[in-house]
C-alpha positions as CSV (number, residue, x, y, z in Angstrom):
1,X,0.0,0.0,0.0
2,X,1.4,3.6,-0.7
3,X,0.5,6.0,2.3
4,X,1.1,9.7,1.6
5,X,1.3,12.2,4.2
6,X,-1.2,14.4,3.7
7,X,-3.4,11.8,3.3
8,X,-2.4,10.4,7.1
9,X,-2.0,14.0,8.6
10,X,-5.9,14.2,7.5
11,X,-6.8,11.0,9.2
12,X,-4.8,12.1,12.3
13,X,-6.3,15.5,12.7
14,X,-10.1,14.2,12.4
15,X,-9.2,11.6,14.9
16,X,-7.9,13.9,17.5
17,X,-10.7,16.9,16.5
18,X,-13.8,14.9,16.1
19,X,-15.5,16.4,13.1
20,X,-14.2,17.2,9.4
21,X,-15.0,20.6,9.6
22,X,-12.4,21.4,13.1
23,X,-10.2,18.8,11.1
24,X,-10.3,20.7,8.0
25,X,-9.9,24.3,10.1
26,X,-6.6,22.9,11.8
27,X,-4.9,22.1,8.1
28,X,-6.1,24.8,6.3
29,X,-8.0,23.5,3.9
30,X,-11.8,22.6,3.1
31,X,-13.8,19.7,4.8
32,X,-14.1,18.6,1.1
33,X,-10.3,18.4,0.8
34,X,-9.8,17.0,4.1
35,X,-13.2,14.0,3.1
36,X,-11.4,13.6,-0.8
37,X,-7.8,13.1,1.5
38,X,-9.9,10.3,3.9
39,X,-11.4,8.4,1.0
40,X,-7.9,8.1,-0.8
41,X,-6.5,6.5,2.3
42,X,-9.6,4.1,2.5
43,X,-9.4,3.4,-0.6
44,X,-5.9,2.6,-0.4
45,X,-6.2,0.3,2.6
46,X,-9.6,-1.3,1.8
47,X,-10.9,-0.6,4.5
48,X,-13.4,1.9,6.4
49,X,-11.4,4.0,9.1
50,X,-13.9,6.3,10.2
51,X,-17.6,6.6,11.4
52,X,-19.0,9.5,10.3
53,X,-20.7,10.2,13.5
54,X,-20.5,13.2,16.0
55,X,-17.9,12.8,17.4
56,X,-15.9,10.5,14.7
57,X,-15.4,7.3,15.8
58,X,-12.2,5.4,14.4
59,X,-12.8,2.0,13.6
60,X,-10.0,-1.3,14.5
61,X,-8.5,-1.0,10.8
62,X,-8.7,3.1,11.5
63,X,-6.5,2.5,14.6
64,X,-3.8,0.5,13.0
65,X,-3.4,3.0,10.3
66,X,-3.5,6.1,13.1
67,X,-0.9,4.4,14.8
68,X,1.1,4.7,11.4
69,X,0.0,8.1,11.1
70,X,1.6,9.5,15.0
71,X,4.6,7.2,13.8
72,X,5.1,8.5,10.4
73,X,4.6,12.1,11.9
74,X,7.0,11.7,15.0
75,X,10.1,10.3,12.3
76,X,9.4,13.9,10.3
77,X,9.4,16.0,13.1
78,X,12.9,14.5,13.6
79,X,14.2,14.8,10.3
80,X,12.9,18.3,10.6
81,X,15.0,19.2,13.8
82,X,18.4,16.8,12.3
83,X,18.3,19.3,9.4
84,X,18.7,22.4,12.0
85,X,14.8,23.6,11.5
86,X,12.3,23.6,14.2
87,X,9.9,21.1,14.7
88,X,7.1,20.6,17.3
89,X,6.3,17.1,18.2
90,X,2.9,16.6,19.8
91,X,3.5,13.6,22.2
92,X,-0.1,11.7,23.2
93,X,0.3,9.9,26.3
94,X,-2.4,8.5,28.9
95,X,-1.7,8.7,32.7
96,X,-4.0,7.4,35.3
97,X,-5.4,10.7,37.5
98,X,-3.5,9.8,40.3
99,X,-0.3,9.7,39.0
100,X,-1.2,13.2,36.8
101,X,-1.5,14.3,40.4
102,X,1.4,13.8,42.1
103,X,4.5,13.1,40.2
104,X,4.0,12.6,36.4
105,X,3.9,16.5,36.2
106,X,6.5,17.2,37.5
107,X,8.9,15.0,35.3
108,X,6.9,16.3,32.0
109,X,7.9,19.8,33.2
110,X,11.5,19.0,33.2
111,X,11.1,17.6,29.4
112,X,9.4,20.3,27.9
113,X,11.8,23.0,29.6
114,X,14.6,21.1,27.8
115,X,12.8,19.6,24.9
116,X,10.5,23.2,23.5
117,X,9.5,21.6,20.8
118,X,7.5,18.7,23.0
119,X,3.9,19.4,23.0
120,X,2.3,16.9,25.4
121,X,-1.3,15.8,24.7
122,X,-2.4,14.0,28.3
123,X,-5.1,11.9,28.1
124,X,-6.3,10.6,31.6
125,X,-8.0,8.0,32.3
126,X,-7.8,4.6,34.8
127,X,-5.1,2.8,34.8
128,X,-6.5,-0.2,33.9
129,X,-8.2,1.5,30.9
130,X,-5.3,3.3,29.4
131,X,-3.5,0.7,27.1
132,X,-7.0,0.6,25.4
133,X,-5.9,4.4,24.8
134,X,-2.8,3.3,23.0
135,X,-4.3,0.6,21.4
136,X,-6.8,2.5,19.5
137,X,-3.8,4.6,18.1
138,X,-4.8,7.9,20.4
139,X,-1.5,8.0,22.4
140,X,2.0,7.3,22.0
141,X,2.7,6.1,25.5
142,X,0.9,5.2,28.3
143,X,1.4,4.5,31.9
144,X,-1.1,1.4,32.8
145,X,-1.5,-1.9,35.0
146,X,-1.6,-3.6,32.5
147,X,1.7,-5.7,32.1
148,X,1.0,-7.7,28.7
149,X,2.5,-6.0,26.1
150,X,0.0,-4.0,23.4
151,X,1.4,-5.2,20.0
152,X,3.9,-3.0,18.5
153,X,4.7,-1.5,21.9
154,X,7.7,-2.3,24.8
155,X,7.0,-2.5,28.7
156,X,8.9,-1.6,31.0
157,X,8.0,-1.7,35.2
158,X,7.8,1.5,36.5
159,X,6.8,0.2,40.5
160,X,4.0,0.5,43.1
161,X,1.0,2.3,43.8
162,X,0.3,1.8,47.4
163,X,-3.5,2.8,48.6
164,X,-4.6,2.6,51.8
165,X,-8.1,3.4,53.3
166,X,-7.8,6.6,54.8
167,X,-10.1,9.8,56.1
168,X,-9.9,12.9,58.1
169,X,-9.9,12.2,62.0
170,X,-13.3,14.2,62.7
171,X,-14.5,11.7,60.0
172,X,-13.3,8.3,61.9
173,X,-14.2,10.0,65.1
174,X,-17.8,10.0,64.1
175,X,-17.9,6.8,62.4
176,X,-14.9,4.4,63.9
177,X,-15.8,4.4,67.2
178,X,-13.3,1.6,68.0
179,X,-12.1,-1.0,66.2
180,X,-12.3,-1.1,61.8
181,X,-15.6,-3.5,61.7
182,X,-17.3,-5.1,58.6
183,X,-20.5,-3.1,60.2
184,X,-19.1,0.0,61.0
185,X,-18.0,0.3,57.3
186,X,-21.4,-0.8,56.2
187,X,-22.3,2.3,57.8
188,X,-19.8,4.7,56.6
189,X,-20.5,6.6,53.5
190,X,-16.7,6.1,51.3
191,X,-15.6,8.1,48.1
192,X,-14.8,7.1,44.5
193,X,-13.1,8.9,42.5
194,X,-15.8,7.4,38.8
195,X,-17.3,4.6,38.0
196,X,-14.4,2.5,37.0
197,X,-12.9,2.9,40.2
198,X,-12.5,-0.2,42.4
199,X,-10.3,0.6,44.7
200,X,-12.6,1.0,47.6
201,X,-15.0,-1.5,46.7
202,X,-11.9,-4.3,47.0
203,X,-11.1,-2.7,50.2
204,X,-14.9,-3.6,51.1
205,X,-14.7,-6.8,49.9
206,X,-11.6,-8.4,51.7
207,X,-13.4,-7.2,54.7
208,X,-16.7,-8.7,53.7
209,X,-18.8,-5.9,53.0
210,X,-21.2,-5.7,49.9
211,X,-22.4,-2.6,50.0
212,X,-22.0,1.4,51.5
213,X,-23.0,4.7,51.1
214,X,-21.0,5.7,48.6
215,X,-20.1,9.3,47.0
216,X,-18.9,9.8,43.7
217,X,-16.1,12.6,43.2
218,X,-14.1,12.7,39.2
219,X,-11.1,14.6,39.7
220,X,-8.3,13.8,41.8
221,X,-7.5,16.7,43.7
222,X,-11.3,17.0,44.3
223,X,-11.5,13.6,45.4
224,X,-9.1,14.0,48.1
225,X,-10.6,17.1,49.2
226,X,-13.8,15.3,49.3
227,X,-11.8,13.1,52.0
228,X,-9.9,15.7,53.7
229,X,-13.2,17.5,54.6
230,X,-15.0,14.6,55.8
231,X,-17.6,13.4,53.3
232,X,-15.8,9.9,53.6
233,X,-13.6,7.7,53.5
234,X,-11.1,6.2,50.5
235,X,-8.3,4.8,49.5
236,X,-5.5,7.3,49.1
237,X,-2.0,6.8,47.6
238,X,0.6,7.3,48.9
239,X,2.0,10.2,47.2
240,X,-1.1,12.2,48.9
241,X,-0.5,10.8,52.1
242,X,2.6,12.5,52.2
243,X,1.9,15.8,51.0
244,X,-1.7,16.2,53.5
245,X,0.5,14.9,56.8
246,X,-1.5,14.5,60.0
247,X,-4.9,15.9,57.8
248,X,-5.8,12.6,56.8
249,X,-5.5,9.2,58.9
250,X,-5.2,5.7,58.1
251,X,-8.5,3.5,59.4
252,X,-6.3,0.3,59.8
253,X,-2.8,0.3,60.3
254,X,-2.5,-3.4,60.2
255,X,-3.9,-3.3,56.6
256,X,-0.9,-3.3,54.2
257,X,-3.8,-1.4,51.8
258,X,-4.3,-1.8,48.3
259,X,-1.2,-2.4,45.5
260,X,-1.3,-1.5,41.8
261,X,1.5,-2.1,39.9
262,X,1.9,0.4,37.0
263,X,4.1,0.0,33.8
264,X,4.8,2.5,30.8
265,X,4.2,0.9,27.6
266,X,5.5,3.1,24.3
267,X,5.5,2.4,20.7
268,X,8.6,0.3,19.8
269,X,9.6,2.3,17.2
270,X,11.6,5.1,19.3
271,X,11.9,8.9,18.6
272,X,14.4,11.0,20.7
273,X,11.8,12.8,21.6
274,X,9.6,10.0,23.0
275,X,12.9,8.6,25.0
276,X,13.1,11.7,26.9
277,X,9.3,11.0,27.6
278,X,10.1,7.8,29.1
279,X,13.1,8.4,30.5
280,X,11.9,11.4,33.0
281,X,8.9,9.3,33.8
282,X,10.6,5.9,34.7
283,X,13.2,8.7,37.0
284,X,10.3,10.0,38.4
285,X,8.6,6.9,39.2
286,X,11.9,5.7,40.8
287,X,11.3,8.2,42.8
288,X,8.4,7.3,44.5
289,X,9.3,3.6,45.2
């Protein structure tokens, strides 16, 4: 098949944008242009690679050729800056929210202030979701549970994510009077941070409890604050732990809490640009072992 880069640059911008006409705004050119550029690459692959719906969906032969696209697009932006011109390189990556919140920032800072041509593009989402991310072809990189490698991609272990059941002290006061029991957390409303978070309900079930009051929270800072100012309790890692200090409390100190084990998962074709990615966040991570 013969991929040109216009044609790939098209599929990649109504991936990222949604609709043909922010697509076509973003290259400067028509939605007509940018729909003629999509059905030349479909019709070079055989395949469908979008659904024209609102938003565009990409479809599983879309995802293999976006993943050719980013790749294609990350070896020019190279060639670009080899031959002494500047080049920005959008990096995609997906981070779990709890990691966005306490370290990965940090070690993305010190790329971009020594890389400016880096653009990073976060997408954040669970850890157990966000190999799906780079498996569709969205990102680049991804920091995930998942150990299995996604094809075309390298693993590497990054460590531990340690939760433990924790909540302010006027908070246990109220609702621990004495020992951690099955019924007193029964009782106890907890927080989770969305819907695909099951940290606190495997908390609930090693100690036999099927169901709580339970508050819903999406945003990480938000959802500690949520703990820190007593609407209940969660499972907090440990990266918060330190930074709040004698604000929060841990409901069982016998309980070694809950561990995640998180690895970074690239594309196996390597830019310099994506090694710096991944080698501040495997220092950072290091970090926090």
């Amino acid at each position: 098949m013969d991929f040109e880069l216009a044609h790939l640059r098209a599929l990649t911008a109504a991936a990222d944008l949604g609709t043909f006409d922010a697509a076509a705004r973003h290259l400067h050119i028509t939605p007509s242009a940018l729909s003629q550029r999509i059905k030349a690459l479909e019709t070079a692959t055989g395949r469908v690679l979008l659904v024209r719906s609102r938003p565009i969906q990409v479809t599983d032969a879309g995802a293999a050729v976006l993943r050719l696209a980013r790749q294609v697009d990350a070896l020019a932006a190279d060639v670009v800056r080899d031959l002494g011109a500047d080049a920005q390189t959008v990096i995609p990556l997906a981070v779990n929210a709890d990691s966005l919140a306490t370290w990965v920032l940090p070690a993305l800072a010190r790329v971009t202030a020594d890389w400016p041509t880096i653009c990073i593009d976060i997408h954040r989402d669970d850890q157990e979701h966000t190999a799906d991310l780079l498996r569709a072809g969205t990102v680049m990189a991804a920091i995930t549970s998942q150990s299995r490698a996604v094809q075309g991609c390298t693993v590497t272990r990054l460590g531990v994510m340690r939760y433990r059941a924790c909540a302010a002290p006027d908070f246990v006061a109220r609702w621990f009077d004495g020992p951690i029991t099955s019924a007193a957390l029964g009782a106890a409303p907890y927080v989770d941070f969305d819907r695909k978070d099951e940290l606190q309900n495997e908390f609930l079930r090693r100690r036999g409890v099927d169901q709580a009051r339970r508050h819903q929270v999406p945003g990480s800072s938000e959802f500690i604050d949520a703990i820190r100012l007593g609407m209940g309790w969660g499972m907090v890692p440990s990266g918060w732990r330190r930074r709040l200090g004698d604000q929060l409390v841990v409901l069982d100190v016998d309980d070694p809490g809950v561990e995640v084990e998180l690895y970074w998962q690239q594309w196996s074709l390597r830019t310099p640009a994506l090694d710096a990615v991944a080698s501040a966040i495997a220092s950072a991570a290091a970090g926090q072992r």
